[in-house]
N, C-alpha and C positions, 0 to 999 in steps of 0.2 A: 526606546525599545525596552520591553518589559522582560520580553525571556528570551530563549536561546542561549546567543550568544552575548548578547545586553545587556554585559559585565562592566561593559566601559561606558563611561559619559563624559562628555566633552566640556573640561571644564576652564575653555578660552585659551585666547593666545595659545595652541599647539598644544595644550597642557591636557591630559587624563586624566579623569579618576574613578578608582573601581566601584559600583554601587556597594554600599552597606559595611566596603571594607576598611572605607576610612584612609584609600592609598590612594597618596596624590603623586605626579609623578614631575608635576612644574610644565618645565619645559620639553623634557624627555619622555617623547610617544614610544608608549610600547610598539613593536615592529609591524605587530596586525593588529593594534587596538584603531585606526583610524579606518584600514582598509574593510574591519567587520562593522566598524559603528555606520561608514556609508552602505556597507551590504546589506544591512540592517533597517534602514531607512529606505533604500530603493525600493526594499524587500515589500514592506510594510506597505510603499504607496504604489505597488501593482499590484499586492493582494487583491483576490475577490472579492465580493462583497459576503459577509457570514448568513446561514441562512436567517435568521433574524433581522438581516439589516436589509434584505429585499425591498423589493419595491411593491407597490398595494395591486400592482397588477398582476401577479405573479398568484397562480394557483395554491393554495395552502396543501392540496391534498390530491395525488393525481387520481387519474379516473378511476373507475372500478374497472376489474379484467370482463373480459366478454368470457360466456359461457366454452368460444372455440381459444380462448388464451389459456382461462382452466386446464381446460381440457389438453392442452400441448403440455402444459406446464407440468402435467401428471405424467405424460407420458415419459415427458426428460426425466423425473423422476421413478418412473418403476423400469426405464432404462439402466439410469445409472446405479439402482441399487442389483440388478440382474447382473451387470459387469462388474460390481466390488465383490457379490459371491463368486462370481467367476473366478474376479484374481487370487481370493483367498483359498478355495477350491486349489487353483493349480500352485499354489505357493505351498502346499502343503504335501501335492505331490513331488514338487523339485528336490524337496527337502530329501529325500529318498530314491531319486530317477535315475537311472545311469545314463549314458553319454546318449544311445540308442531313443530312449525313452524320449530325450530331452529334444534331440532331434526331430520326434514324433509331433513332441505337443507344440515345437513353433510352425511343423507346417500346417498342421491345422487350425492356428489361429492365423498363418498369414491365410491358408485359404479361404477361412470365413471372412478377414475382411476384405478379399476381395469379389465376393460374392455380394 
C-alpha cells in the first residue's frame, strides 16, 4: 500500500517498519499498525477496477442525449434557477418580517406545494 494509511510495511517475523522513516520497531507491533496494513490490502483487492483499467468492451463515451433528454434537462434547469430567485427573494424579506408577515409567507409556499 502506497497511500492512505500505508505508513507501515511489514518487515517479518511480527516486526514493522514505517515507510521513509527509517523506524523499525523489531518485534514490537504498533497497536493498529497490523490491523490497518490488512485493511489495506483487503482494501486494495476489492477495489474496482479504475476507469482506465476497464475492459475493451466497455463504451469509452456514453450515448449522445436525445433531443426529448435536452429538452428535460433545460427544464430542471430553468426550474431550479426560478426557485434559487425565489429563496433569495424571500430571504430578503425575512430579514425585515415580523411574526405576522412570517406566518404569511410559509402558508403560501406550503400552499403552492401542495397545489
Amino acid at each position: 500500500p502506497n497511500g492512505g494509511f500505508g505508513m507501515w510495511q511489514d518487515a517479518g517475523k511480527g516486526g514493522f517498519k514505517g515507510f521513509g522513516k527509517g523506524v523499525s520497531f523489531g518485534g514490537a507491533v504498533p497497536p493498529d499498525a497490523r490491523m490497518m496494513a490488512d485493511l489495506e490490502r483487503d482494501m486494495a483487492a476489492q477495489a474496482p477496477p479504475r476507469p482506465d483499467e476497464g475492459s475493451d468492451d466497455e463504451p469509452g463515451q456514453p450515448a449522445e442525449a436525445t433531443q426529448e433528454e435536452v429538452e428535460e434537462a433545460q427544464r430542471i434547469v430553468q426550474l431550479a434557477v426560478q426557485e434559487a430567485e425565489e429563496r433569495k427573494k424571500l430571504q430578503k424579506e425575512v430579514k425585515t418580517a415580523n411574526r405576522e408577515d412570517l406566518q404569511a409567507m410559509l402558508n403560501a409556499r406550503l400552499k403552492l406545494q401542495r397545489s
